[in-house]
KEMIKE-46165 format. One line per 4 residues: number of its first residue (from 0); for each residue y, x, z of C-alpha. Coordinates in Angstrom, 3 decimals. Layout:
// KEMIKE-46165
NUM	Y,X,Z  ... .
***
This chain:
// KEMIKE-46165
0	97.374,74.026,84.001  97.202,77.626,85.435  100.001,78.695,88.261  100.359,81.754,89.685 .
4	102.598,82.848,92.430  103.798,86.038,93.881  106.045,85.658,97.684  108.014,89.078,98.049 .
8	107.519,87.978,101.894  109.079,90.464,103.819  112.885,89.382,103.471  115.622,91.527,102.685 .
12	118.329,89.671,103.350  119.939,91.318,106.004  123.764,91.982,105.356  123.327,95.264,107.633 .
16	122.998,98.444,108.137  121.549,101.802,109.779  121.749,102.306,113.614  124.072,104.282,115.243 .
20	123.260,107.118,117.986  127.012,107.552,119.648  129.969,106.305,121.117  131.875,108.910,119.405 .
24	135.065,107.386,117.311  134.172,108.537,114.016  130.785,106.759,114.733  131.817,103.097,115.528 .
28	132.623,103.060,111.964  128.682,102.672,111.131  127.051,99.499,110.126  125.086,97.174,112.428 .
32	122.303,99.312,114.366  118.955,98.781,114.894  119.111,96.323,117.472  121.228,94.341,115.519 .
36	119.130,94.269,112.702  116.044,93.626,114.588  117.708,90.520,115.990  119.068,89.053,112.632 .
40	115.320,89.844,111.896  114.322,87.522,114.509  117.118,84.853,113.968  115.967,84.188,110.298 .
44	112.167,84.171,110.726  112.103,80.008,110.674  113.910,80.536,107.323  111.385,82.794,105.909 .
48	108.490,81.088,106.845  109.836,77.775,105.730  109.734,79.530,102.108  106.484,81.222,102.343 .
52	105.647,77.534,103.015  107.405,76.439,99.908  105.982,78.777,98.238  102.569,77.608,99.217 .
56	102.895,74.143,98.414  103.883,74.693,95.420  101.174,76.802,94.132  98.992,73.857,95.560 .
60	101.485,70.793,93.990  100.571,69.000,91.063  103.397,67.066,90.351  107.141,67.054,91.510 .
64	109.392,63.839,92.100  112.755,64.791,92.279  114.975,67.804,92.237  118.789,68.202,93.473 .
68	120.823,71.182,93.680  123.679,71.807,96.121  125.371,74.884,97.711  122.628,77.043,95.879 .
72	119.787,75.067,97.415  117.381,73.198,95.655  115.813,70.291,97.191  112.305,69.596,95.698 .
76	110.324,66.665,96.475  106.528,66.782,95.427  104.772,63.331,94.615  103.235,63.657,97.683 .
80	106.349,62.781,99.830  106.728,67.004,100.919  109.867,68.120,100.847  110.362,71.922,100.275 .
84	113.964,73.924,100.117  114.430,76.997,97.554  117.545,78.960,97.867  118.388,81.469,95.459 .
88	118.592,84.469,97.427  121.930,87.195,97.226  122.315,90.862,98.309  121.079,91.873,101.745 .
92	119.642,94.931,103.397  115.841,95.243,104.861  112.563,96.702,103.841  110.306,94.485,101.335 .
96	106.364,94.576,100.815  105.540,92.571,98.372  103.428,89.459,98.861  101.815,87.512,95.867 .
100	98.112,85.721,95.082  95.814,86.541,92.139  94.267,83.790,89.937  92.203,82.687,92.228 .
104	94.975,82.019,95.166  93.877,84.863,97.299  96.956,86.848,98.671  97.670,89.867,98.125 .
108	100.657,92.867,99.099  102.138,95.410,96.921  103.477,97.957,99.884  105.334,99.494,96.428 .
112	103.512,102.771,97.206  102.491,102.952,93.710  98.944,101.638,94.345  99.246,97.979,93.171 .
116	98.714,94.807,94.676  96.080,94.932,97.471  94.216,91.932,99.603  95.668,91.058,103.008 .
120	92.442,91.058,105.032  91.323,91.022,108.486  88.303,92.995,108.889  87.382,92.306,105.203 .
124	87.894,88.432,105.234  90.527,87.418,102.002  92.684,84.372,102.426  93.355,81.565,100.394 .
128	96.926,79.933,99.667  94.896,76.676,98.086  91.605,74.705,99.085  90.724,73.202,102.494 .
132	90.517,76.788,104.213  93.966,77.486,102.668  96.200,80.206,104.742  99.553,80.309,104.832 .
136	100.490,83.311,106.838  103.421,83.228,108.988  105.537,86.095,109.743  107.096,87.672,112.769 .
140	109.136,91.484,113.593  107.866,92.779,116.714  110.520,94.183,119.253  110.484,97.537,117.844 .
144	111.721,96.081,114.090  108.021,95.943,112.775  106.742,93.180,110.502  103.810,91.469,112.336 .
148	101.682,88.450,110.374  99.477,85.379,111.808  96.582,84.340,109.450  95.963,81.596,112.276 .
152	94.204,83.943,115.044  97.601,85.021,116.601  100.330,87.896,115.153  99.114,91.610,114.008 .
156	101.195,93.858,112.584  100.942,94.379,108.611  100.000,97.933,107.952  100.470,99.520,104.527 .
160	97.565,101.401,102.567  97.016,103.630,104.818  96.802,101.984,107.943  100.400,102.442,109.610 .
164	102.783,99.406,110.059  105.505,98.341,108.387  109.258,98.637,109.329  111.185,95.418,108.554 .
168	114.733,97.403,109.019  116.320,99.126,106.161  119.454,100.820,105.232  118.724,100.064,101.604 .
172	120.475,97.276,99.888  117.983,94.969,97.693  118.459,91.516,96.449  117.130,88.323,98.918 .
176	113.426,88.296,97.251  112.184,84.907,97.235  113.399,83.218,94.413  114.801,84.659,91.383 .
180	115.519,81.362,89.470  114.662,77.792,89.636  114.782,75.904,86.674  114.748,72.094,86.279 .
184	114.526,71.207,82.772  115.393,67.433,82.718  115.020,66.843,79.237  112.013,68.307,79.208 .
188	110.681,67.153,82.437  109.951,70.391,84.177  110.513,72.256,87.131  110.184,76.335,86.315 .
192	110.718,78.590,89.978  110.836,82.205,89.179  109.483,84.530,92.003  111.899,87.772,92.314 .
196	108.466,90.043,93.016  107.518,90.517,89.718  109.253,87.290,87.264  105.829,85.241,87.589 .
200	105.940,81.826,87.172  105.324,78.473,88.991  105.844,75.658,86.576  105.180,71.779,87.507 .
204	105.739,68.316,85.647  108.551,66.725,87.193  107.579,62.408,86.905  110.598,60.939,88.662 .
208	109.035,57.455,88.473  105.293,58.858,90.240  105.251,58.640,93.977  102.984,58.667,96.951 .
212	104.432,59.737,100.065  103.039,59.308,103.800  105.225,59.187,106.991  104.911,60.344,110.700 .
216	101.526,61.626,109.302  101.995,65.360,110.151  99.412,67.360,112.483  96.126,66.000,114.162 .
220	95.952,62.218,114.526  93.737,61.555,117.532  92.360,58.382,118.078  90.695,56.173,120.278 .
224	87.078,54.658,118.934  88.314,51.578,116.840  91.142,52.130,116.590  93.875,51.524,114.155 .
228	97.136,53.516,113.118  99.206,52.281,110.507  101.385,55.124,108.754  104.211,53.667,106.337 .
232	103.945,54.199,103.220  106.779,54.851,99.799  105.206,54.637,96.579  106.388,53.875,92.856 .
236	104.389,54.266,89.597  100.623,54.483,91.206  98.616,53.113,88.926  94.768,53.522,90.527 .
240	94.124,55.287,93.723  90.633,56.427,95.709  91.006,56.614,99.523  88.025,58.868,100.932 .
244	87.105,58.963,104.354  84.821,60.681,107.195  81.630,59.312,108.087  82.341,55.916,110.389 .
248	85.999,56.035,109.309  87.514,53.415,107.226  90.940,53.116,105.173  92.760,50.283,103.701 .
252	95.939,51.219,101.562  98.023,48.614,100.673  102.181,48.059,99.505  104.096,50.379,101.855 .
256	101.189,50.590,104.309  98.280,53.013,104.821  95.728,52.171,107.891  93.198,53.954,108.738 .
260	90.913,52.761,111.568  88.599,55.164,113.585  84.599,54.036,113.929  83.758,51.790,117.134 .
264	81.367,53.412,119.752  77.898,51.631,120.016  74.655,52.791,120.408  73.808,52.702,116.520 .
268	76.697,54.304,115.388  76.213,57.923,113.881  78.336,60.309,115.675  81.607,60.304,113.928 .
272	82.777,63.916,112.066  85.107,65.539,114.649  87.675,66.682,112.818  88.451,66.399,108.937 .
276	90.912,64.362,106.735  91.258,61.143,105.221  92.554,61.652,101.193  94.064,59.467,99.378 .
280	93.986,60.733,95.850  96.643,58.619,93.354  97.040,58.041,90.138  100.038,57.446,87.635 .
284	100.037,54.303,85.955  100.387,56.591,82.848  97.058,58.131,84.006  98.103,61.523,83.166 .
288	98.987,62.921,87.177  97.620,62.237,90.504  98.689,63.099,94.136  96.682,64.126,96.948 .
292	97.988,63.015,100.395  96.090,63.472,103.608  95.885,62.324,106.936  93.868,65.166,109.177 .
296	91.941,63.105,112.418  89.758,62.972,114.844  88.762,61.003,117.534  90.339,61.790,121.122 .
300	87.332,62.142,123.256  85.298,64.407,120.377  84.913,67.972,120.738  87.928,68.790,118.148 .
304	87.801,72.255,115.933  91.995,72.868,117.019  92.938,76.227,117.642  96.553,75.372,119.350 .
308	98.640,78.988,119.370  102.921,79.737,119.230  104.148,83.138,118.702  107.307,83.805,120.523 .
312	109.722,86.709,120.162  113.872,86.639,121.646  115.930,84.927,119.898  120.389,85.741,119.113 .
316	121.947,87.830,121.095  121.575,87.586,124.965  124.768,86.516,126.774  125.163,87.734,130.527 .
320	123.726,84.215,131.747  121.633,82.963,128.736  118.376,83.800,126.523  117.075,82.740,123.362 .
324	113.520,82.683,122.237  112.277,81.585,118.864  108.393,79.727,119.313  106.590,79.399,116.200 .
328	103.790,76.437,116.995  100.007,76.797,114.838  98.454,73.633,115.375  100.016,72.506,118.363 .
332	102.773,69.922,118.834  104.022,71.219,121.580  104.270,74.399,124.737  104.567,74.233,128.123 .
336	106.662,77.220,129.942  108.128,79.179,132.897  110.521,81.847,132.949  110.348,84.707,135.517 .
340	112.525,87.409,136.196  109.983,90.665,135.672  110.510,91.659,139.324  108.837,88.516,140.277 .
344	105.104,87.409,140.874  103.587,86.811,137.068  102.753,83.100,137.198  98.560,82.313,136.558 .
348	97.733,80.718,133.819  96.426,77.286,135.616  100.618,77.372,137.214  101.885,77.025,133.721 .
352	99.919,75.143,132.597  100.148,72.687,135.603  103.872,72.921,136.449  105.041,74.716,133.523 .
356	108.340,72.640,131.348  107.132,71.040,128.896  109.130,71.789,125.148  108.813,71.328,121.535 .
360	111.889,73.299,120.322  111.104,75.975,117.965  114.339,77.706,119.402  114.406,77.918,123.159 .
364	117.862,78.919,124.640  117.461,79.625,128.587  120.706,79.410,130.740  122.108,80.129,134.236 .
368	120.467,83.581,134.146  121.462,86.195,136.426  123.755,89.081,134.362  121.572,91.815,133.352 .
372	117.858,91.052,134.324  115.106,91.421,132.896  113.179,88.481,132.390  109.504,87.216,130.455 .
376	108.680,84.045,129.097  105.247,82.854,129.582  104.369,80.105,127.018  101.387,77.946,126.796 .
380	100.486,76.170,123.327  99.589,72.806,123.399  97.504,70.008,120.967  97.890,66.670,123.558 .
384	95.346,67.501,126.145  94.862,70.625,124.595  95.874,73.813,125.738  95.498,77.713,124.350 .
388	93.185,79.687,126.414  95.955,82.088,127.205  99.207,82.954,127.867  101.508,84.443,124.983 .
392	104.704,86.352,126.674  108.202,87.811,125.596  110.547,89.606,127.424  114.437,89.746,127.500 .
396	117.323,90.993,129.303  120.499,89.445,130.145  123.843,91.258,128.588  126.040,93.209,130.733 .
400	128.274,90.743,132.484  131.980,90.784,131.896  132.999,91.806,135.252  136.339,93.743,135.946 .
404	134.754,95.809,138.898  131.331,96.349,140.023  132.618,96.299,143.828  134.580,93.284,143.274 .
408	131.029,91.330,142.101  128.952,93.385,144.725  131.073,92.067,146.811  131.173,88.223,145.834 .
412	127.502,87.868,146.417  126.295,88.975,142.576  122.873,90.659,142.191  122.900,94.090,139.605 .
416	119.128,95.096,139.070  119.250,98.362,138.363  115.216,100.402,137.589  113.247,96.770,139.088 .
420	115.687,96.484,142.464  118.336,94.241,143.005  121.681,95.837,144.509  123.214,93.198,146.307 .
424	125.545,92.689,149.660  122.898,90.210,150.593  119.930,92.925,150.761  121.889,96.146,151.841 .
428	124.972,95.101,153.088  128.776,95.306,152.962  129.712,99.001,150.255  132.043,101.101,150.378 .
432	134.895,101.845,147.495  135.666,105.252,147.464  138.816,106.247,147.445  140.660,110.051,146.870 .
436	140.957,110.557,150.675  136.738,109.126,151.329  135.390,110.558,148.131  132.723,112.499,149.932 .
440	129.521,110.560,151.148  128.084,111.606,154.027  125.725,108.850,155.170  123.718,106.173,153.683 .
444	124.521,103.313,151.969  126.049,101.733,148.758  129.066,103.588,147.291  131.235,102.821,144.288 .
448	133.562,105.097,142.555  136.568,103.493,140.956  138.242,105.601,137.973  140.307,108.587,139.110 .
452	138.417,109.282,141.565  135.207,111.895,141.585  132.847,110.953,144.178  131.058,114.151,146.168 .
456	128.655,114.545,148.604  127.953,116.342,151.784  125.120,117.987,153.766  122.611,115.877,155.163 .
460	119.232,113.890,155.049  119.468,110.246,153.366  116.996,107.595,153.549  118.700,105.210,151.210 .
464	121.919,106.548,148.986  122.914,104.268,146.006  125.775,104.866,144.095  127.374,103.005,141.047 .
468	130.277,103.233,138.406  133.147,100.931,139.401  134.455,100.713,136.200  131.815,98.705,133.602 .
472	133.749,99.556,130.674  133.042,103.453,131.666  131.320,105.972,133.962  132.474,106.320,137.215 .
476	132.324,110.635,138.315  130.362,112.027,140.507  129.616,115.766,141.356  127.769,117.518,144.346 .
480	128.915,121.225,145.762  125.383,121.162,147.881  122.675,122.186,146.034  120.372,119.709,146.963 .
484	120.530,116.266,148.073  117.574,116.282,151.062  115.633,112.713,151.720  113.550,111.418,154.081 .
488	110.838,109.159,152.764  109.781,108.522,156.513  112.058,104.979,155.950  110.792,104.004,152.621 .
492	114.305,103.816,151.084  115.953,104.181,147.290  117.952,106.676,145.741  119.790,104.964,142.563 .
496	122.942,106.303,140.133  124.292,103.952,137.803  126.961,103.851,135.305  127.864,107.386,136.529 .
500	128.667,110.883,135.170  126.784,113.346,137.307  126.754,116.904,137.468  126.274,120.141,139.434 .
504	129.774,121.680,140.194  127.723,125.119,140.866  125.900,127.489,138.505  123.287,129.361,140.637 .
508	120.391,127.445,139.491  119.078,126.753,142.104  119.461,122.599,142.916  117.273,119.336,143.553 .
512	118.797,116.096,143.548  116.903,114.739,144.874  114.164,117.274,147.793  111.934,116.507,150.063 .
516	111.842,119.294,152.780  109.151,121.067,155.114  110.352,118.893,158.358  109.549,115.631,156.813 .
520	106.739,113.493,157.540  104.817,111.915,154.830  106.118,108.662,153.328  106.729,106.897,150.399 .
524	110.431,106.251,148.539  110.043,102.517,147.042  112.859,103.752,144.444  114.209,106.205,142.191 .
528	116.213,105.060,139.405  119.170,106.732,137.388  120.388,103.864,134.277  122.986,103.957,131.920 .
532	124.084,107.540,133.620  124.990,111.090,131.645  123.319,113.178,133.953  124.283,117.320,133.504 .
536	121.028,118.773,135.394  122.307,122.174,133.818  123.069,123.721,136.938  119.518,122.794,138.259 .
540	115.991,124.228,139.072  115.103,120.588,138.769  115.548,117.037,139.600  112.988,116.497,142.555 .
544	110.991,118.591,144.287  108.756,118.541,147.416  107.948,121.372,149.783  104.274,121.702,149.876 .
548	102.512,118.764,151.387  99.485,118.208,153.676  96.870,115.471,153.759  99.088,114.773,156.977 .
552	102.016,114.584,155.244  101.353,112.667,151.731  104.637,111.982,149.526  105.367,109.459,147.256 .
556	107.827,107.352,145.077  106.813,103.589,144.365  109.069,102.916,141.058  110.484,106.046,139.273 .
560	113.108,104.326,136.236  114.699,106.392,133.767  116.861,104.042,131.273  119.656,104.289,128.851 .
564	120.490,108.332,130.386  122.280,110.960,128.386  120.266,114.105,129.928  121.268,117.860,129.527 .
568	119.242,120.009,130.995  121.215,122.715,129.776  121.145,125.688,126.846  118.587,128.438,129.875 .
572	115.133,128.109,130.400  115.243,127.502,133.985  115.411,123.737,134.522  111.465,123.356,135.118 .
576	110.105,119.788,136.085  111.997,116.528,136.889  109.415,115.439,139.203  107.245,118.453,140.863 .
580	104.813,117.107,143.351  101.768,118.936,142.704  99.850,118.069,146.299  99.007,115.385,148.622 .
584	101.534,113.515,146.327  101.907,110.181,144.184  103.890,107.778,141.946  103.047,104.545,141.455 .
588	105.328,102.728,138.313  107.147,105.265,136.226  109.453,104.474,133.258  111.333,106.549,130.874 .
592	112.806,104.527,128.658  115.901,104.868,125.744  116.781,108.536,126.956  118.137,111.590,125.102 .
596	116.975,114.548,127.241  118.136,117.967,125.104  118.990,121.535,125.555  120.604,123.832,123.318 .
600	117.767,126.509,123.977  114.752,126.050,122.017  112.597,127.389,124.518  113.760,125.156,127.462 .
604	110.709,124.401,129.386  111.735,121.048,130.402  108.853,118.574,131.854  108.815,115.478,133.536 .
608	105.758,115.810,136.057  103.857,118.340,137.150  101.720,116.829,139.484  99.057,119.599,140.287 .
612	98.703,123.100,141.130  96.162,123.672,138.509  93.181,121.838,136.653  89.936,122.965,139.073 .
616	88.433,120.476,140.619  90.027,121.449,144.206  93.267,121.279,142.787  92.370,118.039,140.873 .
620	91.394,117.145,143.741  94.667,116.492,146.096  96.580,116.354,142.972  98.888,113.449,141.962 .
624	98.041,109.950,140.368  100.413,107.758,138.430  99.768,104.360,138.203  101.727,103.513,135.415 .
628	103.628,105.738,132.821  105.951,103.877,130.489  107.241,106.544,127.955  109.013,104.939,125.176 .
632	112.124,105.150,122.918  112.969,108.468,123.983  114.833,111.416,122.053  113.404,114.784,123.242 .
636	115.161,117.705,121.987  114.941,121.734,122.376  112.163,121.079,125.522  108.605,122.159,125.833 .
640	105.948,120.197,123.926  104.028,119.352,127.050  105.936,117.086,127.897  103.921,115.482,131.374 .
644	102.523,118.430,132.306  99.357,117.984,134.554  98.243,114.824,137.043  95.230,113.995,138.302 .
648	95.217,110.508,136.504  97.170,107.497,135.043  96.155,103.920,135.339  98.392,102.840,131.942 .
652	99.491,104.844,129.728  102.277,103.454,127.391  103.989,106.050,124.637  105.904,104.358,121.416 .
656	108.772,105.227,119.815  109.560,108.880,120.986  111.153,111.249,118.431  110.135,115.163,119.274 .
660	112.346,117.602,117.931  111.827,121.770,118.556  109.872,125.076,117.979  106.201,125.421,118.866 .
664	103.648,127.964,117.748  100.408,126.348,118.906  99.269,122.506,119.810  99.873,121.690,123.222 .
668	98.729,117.765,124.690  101.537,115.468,125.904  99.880,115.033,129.227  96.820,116.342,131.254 .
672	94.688,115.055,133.189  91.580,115.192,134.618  88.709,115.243,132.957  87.118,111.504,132.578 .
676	89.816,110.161,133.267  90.753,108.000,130.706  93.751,105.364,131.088  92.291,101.826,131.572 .
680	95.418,100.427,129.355  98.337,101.148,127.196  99.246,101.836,123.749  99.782,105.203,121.880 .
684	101.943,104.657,118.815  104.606,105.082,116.550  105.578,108.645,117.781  107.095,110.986,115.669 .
688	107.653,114.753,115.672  109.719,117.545,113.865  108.512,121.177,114.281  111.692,123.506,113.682 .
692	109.750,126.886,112.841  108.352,125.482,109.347  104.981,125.387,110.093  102.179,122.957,109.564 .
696	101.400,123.577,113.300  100.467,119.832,114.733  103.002,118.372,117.502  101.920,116.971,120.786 .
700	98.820,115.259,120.561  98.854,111.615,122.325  96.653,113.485,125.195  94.723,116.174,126.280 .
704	91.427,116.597,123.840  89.657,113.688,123.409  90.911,111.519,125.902  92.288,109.511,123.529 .
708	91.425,105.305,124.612  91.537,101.712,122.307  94.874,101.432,121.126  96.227,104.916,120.819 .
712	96.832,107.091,117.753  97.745,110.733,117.443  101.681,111.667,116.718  102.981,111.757,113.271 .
716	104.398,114.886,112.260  107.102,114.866,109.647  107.660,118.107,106.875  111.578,116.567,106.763 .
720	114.170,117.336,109.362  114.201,113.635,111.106  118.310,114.262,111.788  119.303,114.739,107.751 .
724	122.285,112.678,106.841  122.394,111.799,110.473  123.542,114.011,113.917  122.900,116.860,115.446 .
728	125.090,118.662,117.832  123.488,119.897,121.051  127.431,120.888,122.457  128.081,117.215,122.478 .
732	124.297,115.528,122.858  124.905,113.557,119.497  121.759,112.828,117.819  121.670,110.700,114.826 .
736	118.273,110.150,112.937  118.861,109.903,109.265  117.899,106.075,107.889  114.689,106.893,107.351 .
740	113.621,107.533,111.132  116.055,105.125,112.906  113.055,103.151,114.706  112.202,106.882,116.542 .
744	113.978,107.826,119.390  116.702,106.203,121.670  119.107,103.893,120.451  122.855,104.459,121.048 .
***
C-alpha cells in the first residue's frame, strides 16, 4: 500500500497578533506584539515537533492498534507499542511554509511563492522521513521570530527560494495546519488522517487484536560484553516472528520478555558492530500484517557512531527572579549546565562539563535570579559518558522587578544593571533622592529623581555621575541649563541615565553631554550607558565630544550601551556625531540596541562615530578602533545613510534587524574603515531600508566596498513604504511598521 504525507510544519496556531511601536492610548488597543508572539513561538515548539514526529511515524507505520478520541485529540497506538497524539488544529495566527514528502519519502517545502514543492537540503543532500537514515527534522524560532530547522547537525534557519529566512510571526489568521481530519472507520477497520497542506492522505489498517510493543527500550542501549538486558514485552495476536541481530549479538524473545545479550570478549571473537539495531519483525497470526520493533545498541567500551546535541532557546515569559529555557535533546539522554549572568567570566567548556548540573528536563525554569539581568545558559549534551564537543548557549533577561521606588531598592541592598554595570549601594555607596529644594547636582555620585521633581545640573568636572528614574512605572525628568556636562576620564568612572526624560533647556546648539576638555589627561571611562531613557539631543551639537587629543593624552570609553532610548535629534541639520573622537582615541564594547533615533529633517546628518579625521594613512593611523559594535533592532529615521561614519577598525561587527527610513541620492557604506581591515566576527543580516525620493538608488551597503566577511549580506531595500497601515509621526516619535515589516526596527 502506497502513503504519502505532506506536514504544513511551520505552525500557525498562534491566537495573536502584530507588534505594537507605542505607549500611546489609542495603541494599547493592538494585539500581542512581536515579542509576544515570538515567545508563544517558543512555548509550543515541543508541541510541534511532537506532530512532525507523528507525522513521521506514521508515514513509516504499517499497522495501527487502537484509536481513542477525547477533547479533540486522538490517541493512536501503532502495533509497534508507539504512541502518537493528533489534534485537530483551530484558528490561529503565524506564517506557514509548507512541509510534505514525495513518493519516495524525501521532504520537501512549498514556501507558497508559487514555485511548488522544493527539497529541504543541506548543501545538496535530500532527507528521508523512512529507511534506516530516516530524518525527522525538528524545528526551532530563533530570537528574532525566525523559523530555524535541525536535520541532526544542529539548528539553521529555513530560507525560502531564494535564499532569505523565514519569519515564523504573522498578522494573518490561518487555520492550525497539521491535521485536517482523522478518520477511524471502525467498521471498516481503518484509520484515514488528512494533512491540512494539500488534503493528502495517510491511510493504515487498524488490527485491534495485532500487537508487539517494547518497553524502556528508547535511545542507545549500551552494554557491557555479555551482557544481558531484558526489556518487557506486551503482545497479542503474533503469529510468527524473526528477531535479527548484529554480528556477536544474540536475542531470545519469549511471552512478555525480549533479551538481548551483547557478545563476550575473547580473543576469537570478531569485533562486535558498534552501533546498529536489533529487529524484531512480527507477524499476525492472520499472516496478513507485521510490526517492526527495534532495539538500537552498542557495546559501552566501542567507539559508538552518537552524535549527542540539544538546541535551547528561552522559554515563557521571564519573571523579575526566574527564566525559562526550552532544551530539545538529539541523541542524548541528558545535559549538563551553568547559568551565568553575561557580566560574568564565560565558563570553559571542561567547567561545564565537570561541575556543570546535571538535567534531563526538556523545559528548564531557573529561579532566584537577580531583577533585570542579563543572563546565558551554557548547555552541554550528553549520551552517558558522552558529551557534545561544544557548548550550545541562550541568553535571557530577567523582567523589570515590581519595585515601588528605585531609591527605596537601591537602598535595601538590590543590584539594577543598567549597559553591563551593576548600580548598587554596595559598589558606589549611599544616593541621594532629589528633592525640589536639591534638584541640582553638583558633584558626583548616584542621584534619583522622584516624580515632580526635574533634576538639573551645574558647572563642573565629574568623574562618575549616574542618575536614574525614581518612579519604575515612568520617567523621572531631567534637564541641564549648562551646555555641556565636562568629565574627567583621569578616574576611570561611568556616566549612566536611566528611566529618565532628558533634554537641553537651551536652543543655541551648541551642547555635549557628555565632553572631554583640553585640560584633561588621557584616560579611559569604563562606562557610558543611557537605557530605557527619551533623550531630546535637539538642542545639541552632539552627544560626546573630545578636544583634540595627543599620543600623551589618549581617550577612551570601555562599554558604550545604547538600549530601549527614544532619541530626537531634532527637525535642523546640526546635531553631527554622538560619539566624535577622531584622534589618539578608542572604544572598546559598543551597543546600540532597540532604539528609535529620528528627526523631522530629512537631511539631518546624524552619525554615531566618527572616529577619524580622514581616511589617509596618517590619519588612519592615530584614528579610533572599536572592539566590538553591536548594532541591532534599531529604527533610524530622517538621518544620514552613513550611519558609523569612519574608524580605523572593528574587531566584531554585529548589524540585524535595523529598519532605515529617508532620502538619499547616491550609495553611501554603513561604516568605514580602513582598508584590510576586515572584522574577525559578526553577522550582517536581516536589515532593511526605505528610500523616500522614489528611486531605485541602493541603501547603505553592510560596509564600505568589499569589505564584506563570512556571515554578512548586503541590506534589503524595499519599493513599499515599510510604515503603511502602521505609524509615522516625527512630532511625536511614533513609528509603527505595517505587518509586513514588524521583525525590522525597535520594538515598542
Amino acid at each position: 500500500m502506497k502513503k504519502t504525507a505532506t506536514i504544513l510544519c511551520a505552525l500557525a496556531f498562534l491566537g495573536l497578533g502584530v507588534s505594537s511601536c507605542s505607549d500611546l492610548g489609542d495603541l494599547e488597543n493592538d494585539l500581542s506584539d512581536l515579542d509576544g508572539r515570538i515567545e508563544a513561538l517558543e512555548a509550543r515548539m515541543k508541541s510541534l515537533n511532537e506532530s512532525v514526529e507523528a507525522i513521521g511515524a506514521l508515514t513509516r507505520a504499517t499497522t495501527v492498534n487502537s484509536v481513542t478520541f477525547e477533547d479533540n485529540v486522538y490517541t493512536v497506538v501503532l502495533s509497534d507499542g508507539t504512541e502518537l497524539t493528533l489534534t485537530v488544529g483551530e484558528a490561529g495566527v503565524g506564517n506557514v511554509p509548507l512541509i510534505t514528502v514525495d513518493d519516495d519519502g524525501f521532504w520537501m517545502v512549498d514556501y507558497r511563492d508559487g514555485k511548488g514543492a522544493v527539497y529541504l537540503t543541506d548543501n545538496g543532500r535530500k532527507f528521508c522521513s523512512t529507511g534506516k537514515d530516516a530524518v525527522t527534522p525538528v524545528f526551532s524560532v530563533d530570537p528574532e521570530g525566525y523559523w530555524m530547522i535541525d536535520y541532526g547537525d544542529g539548528p539553521v534557519h529555513v530560507l525560502d527560494s531564494k535564499g532569505g529566512k523565514v519569519l515564523a510571526t504573522s498578522s494573518e489568521e490561518t487555520l492550525d495546519p497539521l491535521f485536517e481530519e482523522v478518520v477511524y472507520d471502525k467498521a471498516a477497520g481503518t484509520l484515514t488522517v488528512t494533512l491540512r497542506a494539500d488534503g493528502r492522505k495517510i491511510s493504515l489498517p487498524v488490527v485491534p487484536d495485532f500487537l508487539l510493543a517494547l518497553s524502556n527500550a528508547d535511545g542507545l542501549q549500551l552494554f557491557d560484553y555479555g551482557q544481558t538486558k531484558v526489556f518487557p514485552v506486551r503482545s497479542k495476536g503474533v503469529g510468527d516472528a524473526i528477531v535479527q541481530t548484529p554480528l556477536g549479538w544474540s536475542a531470545v524473545l519469549e511471552e512478555g520478555s525480549f533479551s538481548v545479550t551483547a557478545p563476550i570478549q575473547t580473543r576469537s571473537t570478531p569485533v562486535a558492530d558498534s552501533d546498529t539495531d536489533v529487529v524484531i519483525v512480527a507477524q499476525s497470526a492472520s499472516g496478513r500484517y507485521i510490526s517492526v520493533s527495534k532495539v538500537r545498541v552498542s557495546l559501552s567500551d566501542a567507539e559508538i557512531d552518537l552524535d549527542p546535541r540539544a538546541t535551547v532557546t528561552p522559554d515563557g515569559v521571564p519573571t523579575a527572579t526566574t527564566l525559562g529555557f526550552l532544551v530539545t535533546l538529539e541523541e542524548a539522554t541528558s545535559y549538563k549546565y551553568i547559568l551565568r549572568k553575561n557580566r560574568e567570566a564565560v565558563p570553559a567548556y571542561d567547567e561545564v562539563k565537570e561541575s556543570g548540573i546535571e538535567s534531563s528536563e526538556s523545559r528548564l525554569l531557573l529561579e532566584e535570579l537577580d531583577p533585570r539581568t542579563g543572563y546565558t545558559l551554557y548547555l552541554i549534551a550528553c549520551n552517558g559518558d558522552i558529551h557534545a564537543p561544544e557548548l550550545v548557549t541562550a541568553s535571557a533577561t530577567t523582567a523589570n522587578p515590581d519595585y515601588a521606588s528605585y531609591y527605596a531598592a537601591y537602598e535595601s541592598g538590590a543590584e539594577l544593571e543598567i549597559g553591563g554595570l551593576v548600580v548598587s549601594k554596595a559598589v558606589f555607596g549611599k544616593a541621594t533622592l532629589l528633592t525640589e529644594e536639591t534638584k541640582t547636582i553638583t558633584a558626583d555620585g548616584v542621584y534619583f529623581v522622584p516624580d515632580g521633581v526635574t533634576a538639573t545640573y551645574a558647572s563642573g568636572t565629574r568623574n562618575t555621575l549616574i542618575v536614574i528614574g525614581d518612579n519604575p512605572s515612568g520617567r523621572g525628568e531631567f534637564t541641564i541649563t549648562t551646555t555641556r556636562i565636562t568629565f574627567n576620564p583621569t578616574n576611570r568612572g561611568h556616566f549612566v541615565l536611566f528611566n529618565l526624560h532628558f533634554g537641553l533647556s537651551t536652543a543655541n546648539g551648541e551642547g555635549q553631554i557628555l565632553f572631554y576638555p583640553n585640560s584633561t589627561a588621557g584616560g579611559m571611562m569604563q562606562t557610558v550607558a543611557m537605557e530605557d531613557c527619551d533623550l531630546d539631543l535637539t538642542g545639541f551639537q552632539g552627544f560626546s565630544f573630545t578636544a583634540s587629543r595627543t599620543a600623551d593624552t589618549p581617550i577612551g570609553i570601555e562599554n558604550v550601551s545604547f538600549v530601549d532610548c527614544d532619541i530626537n535629534v531634532g527637525p535642523s541639520i546640526r546635531f553631527g556625531y554622538f560619539f566624535q573622537y577622531r584622534e589618539h582615541g578608542s572604544i572598546g564594547n559598543a551597543v546600540f540596541r532597540n532604539n528609535v533615533i529620528w528627526s523631522g529633517n530629512a537631511a539631518n546628518a546624524t552619525r554615531i562615530f566618527n572616529l577619524s579625521m580622514g581616511q589617509s594613512e596618517a590619519q588612519y593611523a592615530v584614528a579610533a578602533p572599536v572592539g566590538s559594535l553591536e548594532f541591532e533592532r534599531n529604527t533610524w529615521i530622517n538621518c544620514k545613510p552613513s550611519v558609523i561614519n569612519i574608524v580605523k577598525n572593528v574587531g566584531r561587527l554585529v548589524i540585524r534587524n535595523n529598519l532605515f527610513y529617508g532620502t538619499i541620492t547616491q550609495h553611501t557604506p554603513f561604516i568605514t574603515y580602513e582598508a584590510g581591515c576586515v572584522p574577525s566576527s559578526g553577522e550582517i543580516a536581516d536589515n532593511l531600508g526605505y528610500n523616500t525620493n522614489g528611486t531605485g538608488t541602493p541603501y547603505w551597503k553592510a560596509v564600505n566596498n568589499s569589505f564584506l566577511f563570512p556571515g554578512s549580506r548586503e541590506f534589503s531595500m524595499t519599493k513599499e513604504n515599510p510604515f503603511g497601515g502602521g505609524r509615522f509621526d516625527t512630532a511625536t516619535g511614533v513609528f509603527v511598521p505595517g505587518a509586513a515589516y514588524a521583525s525590522y526596527g525597535a520594538r515598542r
